[in-house]
N, CA, C and O atoms as CSV, one atom per row, in Angstrom:
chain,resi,resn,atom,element,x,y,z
A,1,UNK,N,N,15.321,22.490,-26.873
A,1,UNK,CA,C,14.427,21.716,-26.037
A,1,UNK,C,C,14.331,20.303,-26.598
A,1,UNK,O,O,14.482,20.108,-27.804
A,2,UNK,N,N,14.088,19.334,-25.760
A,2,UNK,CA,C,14.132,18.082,-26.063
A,2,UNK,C,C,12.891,17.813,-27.297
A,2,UNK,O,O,12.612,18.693,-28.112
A,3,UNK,N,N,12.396,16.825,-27.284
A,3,UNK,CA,C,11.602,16.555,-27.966
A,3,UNK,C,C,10.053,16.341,-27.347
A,3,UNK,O,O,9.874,15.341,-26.652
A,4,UNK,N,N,9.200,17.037,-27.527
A,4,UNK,CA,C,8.076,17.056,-26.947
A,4,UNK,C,C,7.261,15.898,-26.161
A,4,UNK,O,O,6.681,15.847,-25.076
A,5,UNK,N,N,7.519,14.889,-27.350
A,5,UNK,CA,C,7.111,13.381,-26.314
A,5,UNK,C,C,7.461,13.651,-25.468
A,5,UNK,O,O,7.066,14.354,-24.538
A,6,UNK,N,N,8.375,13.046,-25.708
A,6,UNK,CA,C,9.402,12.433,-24.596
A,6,UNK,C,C,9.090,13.366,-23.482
A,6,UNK,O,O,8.792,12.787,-22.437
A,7,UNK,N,N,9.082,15.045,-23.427
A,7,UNK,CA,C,9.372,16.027,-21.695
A,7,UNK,C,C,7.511,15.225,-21.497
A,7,UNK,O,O,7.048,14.797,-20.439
A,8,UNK,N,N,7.047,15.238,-22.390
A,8,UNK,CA,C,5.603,14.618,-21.940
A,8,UNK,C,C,5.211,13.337,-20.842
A,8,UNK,O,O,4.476,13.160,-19.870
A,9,UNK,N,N,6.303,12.499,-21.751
A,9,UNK,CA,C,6.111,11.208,-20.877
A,9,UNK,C,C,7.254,11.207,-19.631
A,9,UNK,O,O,7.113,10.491,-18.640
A,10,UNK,N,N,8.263,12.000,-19.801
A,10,UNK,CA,C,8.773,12.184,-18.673
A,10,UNK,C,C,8.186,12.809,-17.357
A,10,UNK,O,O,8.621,12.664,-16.214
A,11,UNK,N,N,6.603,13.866,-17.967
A,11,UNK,CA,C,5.974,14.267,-16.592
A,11,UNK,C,C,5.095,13.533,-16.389
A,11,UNK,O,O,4.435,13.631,-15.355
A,12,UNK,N,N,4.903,12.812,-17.107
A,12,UNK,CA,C,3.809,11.661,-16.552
A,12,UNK,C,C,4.472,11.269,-15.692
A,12,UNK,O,O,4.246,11.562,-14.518
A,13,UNK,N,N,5.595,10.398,-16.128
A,13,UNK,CA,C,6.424,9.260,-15.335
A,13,UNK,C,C,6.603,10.161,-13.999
A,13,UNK,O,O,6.086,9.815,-12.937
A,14,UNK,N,N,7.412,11.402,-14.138
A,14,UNK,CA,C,7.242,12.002,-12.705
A,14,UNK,C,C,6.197,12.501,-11.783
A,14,UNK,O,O,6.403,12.877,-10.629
A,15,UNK,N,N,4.694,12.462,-12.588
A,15,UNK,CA,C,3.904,12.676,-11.536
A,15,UNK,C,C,2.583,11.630,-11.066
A,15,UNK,O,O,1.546,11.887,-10.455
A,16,UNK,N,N,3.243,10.042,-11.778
A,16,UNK,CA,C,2.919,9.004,-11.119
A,16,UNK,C,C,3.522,8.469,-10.122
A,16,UNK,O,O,3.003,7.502,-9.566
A,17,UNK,N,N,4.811,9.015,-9.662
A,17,UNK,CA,C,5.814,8.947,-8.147
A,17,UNK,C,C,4.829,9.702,-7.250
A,17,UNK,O,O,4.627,9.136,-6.175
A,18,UNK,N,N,4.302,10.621,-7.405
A,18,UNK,CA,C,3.791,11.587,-6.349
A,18,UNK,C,C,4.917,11.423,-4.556
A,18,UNK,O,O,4.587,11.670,-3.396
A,19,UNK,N,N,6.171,10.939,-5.115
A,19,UNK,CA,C,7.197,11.420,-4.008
A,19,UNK,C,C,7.624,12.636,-3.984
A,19,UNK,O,O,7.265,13.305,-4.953
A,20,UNK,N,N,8.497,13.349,-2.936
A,20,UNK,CA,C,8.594,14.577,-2.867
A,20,UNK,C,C,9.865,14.752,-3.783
A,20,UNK,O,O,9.566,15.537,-4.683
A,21,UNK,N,N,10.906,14.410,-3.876
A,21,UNK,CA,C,12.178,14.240,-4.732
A,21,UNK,C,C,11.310,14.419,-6.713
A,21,UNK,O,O,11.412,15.357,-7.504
A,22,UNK,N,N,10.998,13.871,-6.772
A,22,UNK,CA,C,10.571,13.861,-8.199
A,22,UNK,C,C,9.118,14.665,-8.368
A,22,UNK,O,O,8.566,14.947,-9.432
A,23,UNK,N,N,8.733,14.907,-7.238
A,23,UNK,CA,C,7.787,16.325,-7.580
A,23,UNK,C,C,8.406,17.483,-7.434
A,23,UNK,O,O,7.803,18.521,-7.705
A,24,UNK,N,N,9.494,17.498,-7.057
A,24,UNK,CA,C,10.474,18.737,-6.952
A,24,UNK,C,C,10.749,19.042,-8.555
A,24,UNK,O,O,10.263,19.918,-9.270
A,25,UNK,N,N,11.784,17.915,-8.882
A,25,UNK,CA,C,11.861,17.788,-10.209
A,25,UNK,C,C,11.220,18.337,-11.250
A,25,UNK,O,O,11.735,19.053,-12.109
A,26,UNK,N,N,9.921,17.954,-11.164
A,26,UNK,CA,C,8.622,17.937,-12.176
A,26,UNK,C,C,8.417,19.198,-12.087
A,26,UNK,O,O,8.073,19.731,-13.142
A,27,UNK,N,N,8.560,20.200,-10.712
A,27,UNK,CA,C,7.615,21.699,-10.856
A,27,UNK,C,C,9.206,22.508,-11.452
A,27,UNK,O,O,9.137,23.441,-12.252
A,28,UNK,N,N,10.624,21.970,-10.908
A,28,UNK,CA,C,12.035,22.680,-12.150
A,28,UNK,C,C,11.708,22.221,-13.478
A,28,UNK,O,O,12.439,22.637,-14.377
A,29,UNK,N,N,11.003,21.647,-13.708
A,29,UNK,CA,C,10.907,21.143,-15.553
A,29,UNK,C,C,9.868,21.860,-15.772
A,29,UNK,O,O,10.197,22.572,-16.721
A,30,UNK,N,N,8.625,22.158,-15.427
A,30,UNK,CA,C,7.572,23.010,-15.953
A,30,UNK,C,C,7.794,24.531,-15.594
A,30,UNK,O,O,7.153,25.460,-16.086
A,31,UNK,N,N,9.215,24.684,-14.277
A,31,UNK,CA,C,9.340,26.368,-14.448
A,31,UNK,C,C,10.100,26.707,-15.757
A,31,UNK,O,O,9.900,27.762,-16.360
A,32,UNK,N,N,11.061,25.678,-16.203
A,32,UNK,CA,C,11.641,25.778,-17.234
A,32,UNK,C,C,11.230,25.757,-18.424
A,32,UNK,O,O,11.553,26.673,-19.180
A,33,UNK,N,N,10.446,24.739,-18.849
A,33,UNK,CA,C,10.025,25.066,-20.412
A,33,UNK,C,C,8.141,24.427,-20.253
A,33,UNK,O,O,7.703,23.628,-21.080
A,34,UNK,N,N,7.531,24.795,-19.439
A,34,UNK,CA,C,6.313,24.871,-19.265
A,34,UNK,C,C,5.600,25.942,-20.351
A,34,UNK,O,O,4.910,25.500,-21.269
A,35,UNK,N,N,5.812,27.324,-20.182
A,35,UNK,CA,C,5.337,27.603,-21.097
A,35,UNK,C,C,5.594,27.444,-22.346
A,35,UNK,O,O,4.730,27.946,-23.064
A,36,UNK,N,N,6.778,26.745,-23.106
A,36,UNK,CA,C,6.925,26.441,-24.659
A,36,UNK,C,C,6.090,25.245,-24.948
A,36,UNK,O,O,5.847,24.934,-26.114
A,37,UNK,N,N,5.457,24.285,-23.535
A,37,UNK,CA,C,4.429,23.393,-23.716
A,37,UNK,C,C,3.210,23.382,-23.930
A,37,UNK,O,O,2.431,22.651,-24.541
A,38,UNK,N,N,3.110,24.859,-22.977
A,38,UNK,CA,C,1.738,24.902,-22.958
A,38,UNK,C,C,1.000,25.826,-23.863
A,38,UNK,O,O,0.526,26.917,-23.545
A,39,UNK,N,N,0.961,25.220,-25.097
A,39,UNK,CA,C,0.436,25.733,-26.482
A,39,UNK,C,C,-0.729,25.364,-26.959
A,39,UNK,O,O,-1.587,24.985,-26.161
A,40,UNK,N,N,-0.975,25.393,-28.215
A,40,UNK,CA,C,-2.588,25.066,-28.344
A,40,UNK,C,C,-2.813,23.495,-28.429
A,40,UNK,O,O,-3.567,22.824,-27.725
A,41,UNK,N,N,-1.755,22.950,-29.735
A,41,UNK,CA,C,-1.916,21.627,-29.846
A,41,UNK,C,C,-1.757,20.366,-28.022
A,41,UNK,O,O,-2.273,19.257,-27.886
A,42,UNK,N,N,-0.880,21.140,-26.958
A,42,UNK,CA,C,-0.811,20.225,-25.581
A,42,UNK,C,C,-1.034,20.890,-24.671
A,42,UNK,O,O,-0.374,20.936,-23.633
A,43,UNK,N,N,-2.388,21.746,-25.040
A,43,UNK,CA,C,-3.031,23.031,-23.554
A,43,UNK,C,C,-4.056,21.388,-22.865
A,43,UNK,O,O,-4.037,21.154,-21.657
A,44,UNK,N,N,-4.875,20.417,-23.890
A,44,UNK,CA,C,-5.028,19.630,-23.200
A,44,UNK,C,C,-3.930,18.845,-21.893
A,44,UNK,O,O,-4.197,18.736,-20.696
A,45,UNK,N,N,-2.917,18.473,-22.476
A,45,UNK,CA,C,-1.872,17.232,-21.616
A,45,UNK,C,C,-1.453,18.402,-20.487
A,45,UNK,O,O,-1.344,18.012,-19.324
A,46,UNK,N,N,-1.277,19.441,-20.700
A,46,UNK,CA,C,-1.139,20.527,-19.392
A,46,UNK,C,C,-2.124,20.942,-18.671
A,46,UNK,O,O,-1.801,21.449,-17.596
A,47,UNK,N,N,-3.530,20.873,-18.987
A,47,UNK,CA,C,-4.517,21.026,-17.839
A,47,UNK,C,C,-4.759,19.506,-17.407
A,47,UNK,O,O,-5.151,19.399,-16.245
A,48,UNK,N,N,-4.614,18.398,-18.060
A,48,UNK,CA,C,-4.372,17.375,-17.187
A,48,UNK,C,C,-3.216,17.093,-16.256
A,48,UNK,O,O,-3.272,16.116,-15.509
A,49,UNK,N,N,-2.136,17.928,-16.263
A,49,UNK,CA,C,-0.869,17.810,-15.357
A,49,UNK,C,C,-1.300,18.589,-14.336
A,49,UNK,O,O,-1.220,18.291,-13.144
A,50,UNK,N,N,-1.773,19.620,-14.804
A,50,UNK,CA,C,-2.129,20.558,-13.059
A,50,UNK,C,C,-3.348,19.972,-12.358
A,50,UNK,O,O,-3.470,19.969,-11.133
A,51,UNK,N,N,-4.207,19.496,-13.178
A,51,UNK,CA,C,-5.283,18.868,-12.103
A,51,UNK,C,C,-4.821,17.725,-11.476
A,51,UNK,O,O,-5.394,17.517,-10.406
A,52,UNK,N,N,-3.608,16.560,-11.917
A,52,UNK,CA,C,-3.397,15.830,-11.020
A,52,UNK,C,C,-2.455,16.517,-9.719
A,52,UNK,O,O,-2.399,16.202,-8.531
A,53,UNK,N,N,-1.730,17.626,-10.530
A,53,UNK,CA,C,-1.042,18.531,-9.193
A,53,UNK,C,C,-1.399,18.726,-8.269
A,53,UNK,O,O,-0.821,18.599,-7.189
A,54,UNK,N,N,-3.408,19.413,-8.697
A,54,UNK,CA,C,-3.885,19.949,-7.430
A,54,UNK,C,C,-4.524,18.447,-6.681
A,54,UNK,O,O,-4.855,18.559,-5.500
A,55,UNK,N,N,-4.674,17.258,-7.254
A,55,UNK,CA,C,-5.156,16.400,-6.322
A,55,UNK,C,C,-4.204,15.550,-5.662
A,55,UNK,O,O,-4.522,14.770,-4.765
A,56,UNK,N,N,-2.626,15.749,-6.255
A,56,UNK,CA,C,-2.048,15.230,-5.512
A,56,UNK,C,C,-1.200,16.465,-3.757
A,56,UNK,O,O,-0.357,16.242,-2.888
A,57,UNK,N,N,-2.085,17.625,-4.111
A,57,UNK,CA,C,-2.414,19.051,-3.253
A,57,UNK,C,C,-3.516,18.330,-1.921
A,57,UNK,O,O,-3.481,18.380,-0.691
A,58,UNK,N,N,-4.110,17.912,-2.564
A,58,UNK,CA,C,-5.590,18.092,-1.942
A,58,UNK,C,C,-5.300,16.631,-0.810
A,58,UNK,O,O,-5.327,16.690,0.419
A,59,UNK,N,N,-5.052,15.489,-1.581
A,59,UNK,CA,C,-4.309,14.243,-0.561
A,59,UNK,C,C,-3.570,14.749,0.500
A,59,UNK,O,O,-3.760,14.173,1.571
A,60,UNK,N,N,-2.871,15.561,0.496
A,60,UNK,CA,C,-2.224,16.072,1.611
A,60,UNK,C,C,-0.961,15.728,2.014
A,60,UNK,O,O,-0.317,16.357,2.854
A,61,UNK,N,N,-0.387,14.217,1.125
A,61,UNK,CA,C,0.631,13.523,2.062
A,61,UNK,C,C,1.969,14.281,1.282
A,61,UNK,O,O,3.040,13.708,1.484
A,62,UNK,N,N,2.007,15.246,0.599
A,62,UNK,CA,C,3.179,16.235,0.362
A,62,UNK,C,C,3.757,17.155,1.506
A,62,UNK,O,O,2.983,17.582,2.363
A,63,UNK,N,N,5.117,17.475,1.541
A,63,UNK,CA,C,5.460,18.200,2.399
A,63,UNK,C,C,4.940,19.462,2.301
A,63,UNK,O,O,4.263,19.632,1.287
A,64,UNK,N,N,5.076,20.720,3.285
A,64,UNK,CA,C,4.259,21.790,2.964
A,64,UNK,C,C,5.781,22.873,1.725
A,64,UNK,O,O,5.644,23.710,0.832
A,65,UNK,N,N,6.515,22.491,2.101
A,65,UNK,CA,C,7.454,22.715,1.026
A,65,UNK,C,C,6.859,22.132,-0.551
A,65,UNK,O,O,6.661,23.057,-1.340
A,66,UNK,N,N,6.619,21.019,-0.982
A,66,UNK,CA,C,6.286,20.389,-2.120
A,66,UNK,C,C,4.930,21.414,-2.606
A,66,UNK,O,O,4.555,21.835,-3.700
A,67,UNK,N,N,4.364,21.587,-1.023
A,67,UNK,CA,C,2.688,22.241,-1.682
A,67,UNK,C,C,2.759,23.512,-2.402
A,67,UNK,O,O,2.027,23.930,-3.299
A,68,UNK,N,N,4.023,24.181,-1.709
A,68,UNK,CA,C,4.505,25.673,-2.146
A,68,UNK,C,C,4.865,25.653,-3.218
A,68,UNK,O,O,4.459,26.511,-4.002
A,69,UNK,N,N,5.747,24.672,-3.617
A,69,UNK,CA,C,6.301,24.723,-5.102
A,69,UNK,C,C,5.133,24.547,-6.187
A,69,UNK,O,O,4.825,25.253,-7.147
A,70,UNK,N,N,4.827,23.869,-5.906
A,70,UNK,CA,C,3.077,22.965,-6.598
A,70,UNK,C,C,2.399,24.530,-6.890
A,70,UNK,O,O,2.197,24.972,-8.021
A,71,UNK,N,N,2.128,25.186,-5.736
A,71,UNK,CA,C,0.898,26.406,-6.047
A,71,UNK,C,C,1.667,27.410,-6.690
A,71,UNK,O,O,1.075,28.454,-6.966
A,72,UNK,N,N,3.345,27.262,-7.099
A,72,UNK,CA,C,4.080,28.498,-7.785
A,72,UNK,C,C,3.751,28.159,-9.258
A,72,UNK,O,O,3.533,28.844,-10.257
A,73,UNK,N,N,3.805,26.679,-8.970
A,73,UNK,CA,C,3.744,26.059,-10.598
A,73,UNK,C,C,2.577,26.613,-11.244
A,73,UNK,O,O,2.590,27.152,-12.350
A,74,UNK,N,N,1.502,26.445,-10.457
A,74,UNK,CA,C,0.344,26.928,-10.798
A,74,UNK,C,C,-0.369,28.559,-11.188
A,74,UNK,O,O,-1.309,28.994,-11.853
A,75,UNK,N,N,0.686,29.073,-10.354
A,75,UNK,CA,C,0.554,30.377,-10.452
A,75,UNK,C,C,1.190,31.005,-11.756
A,75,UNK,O,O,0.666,31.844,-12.489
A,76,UNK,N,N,2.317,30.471,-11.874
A,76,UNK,CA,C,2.891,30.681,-13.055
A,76,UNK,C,C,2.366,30.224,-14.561
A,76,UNK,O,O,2.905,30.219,-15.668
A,77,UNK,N,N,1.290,29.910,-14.158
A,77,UNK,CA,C,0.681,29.570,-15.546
A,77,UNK,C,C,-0.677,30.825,-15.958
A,77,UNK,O,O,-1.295,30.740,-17.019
């Protein structure tokens, strides 16, 4: 696995797009190594990634495809 920053600031960077292309992205990177992230020392930086998930849920302007992936992400945690 890469180096922890870095997949960090890479989901930032992808979930300040809130486009559908790079929120696609963002929920294949957290099915993939989401849980080796979400540990004790970055259980904070991961409940701040899903709450912007669910408000970028709640805005609405995602496809209903994007919303599905979004609530798997979520589920899977």
């Amino acid at each position: 696995m890469a180096e922890e920053s870095f997949m960090h600031r890479y989901i930032t960077t992808l979930l300040d797009s809130q486009e559908e292309a790079p929120m696609k992205c963002l929920c294949c990177l957290l099915s993939t190594i989401g849980s080796k992230l979400d540990c004790d020392k970055a259980k904070c930086h991961m409940d701040k990634y899903l709450r912007q998930m669910e408000q970028i849920l709640k805005v609405g302007k995602t496809s209903s495809r994007i919303c599905f992936i979004v609530k798997d992400i979520m589920d899977l945690r």
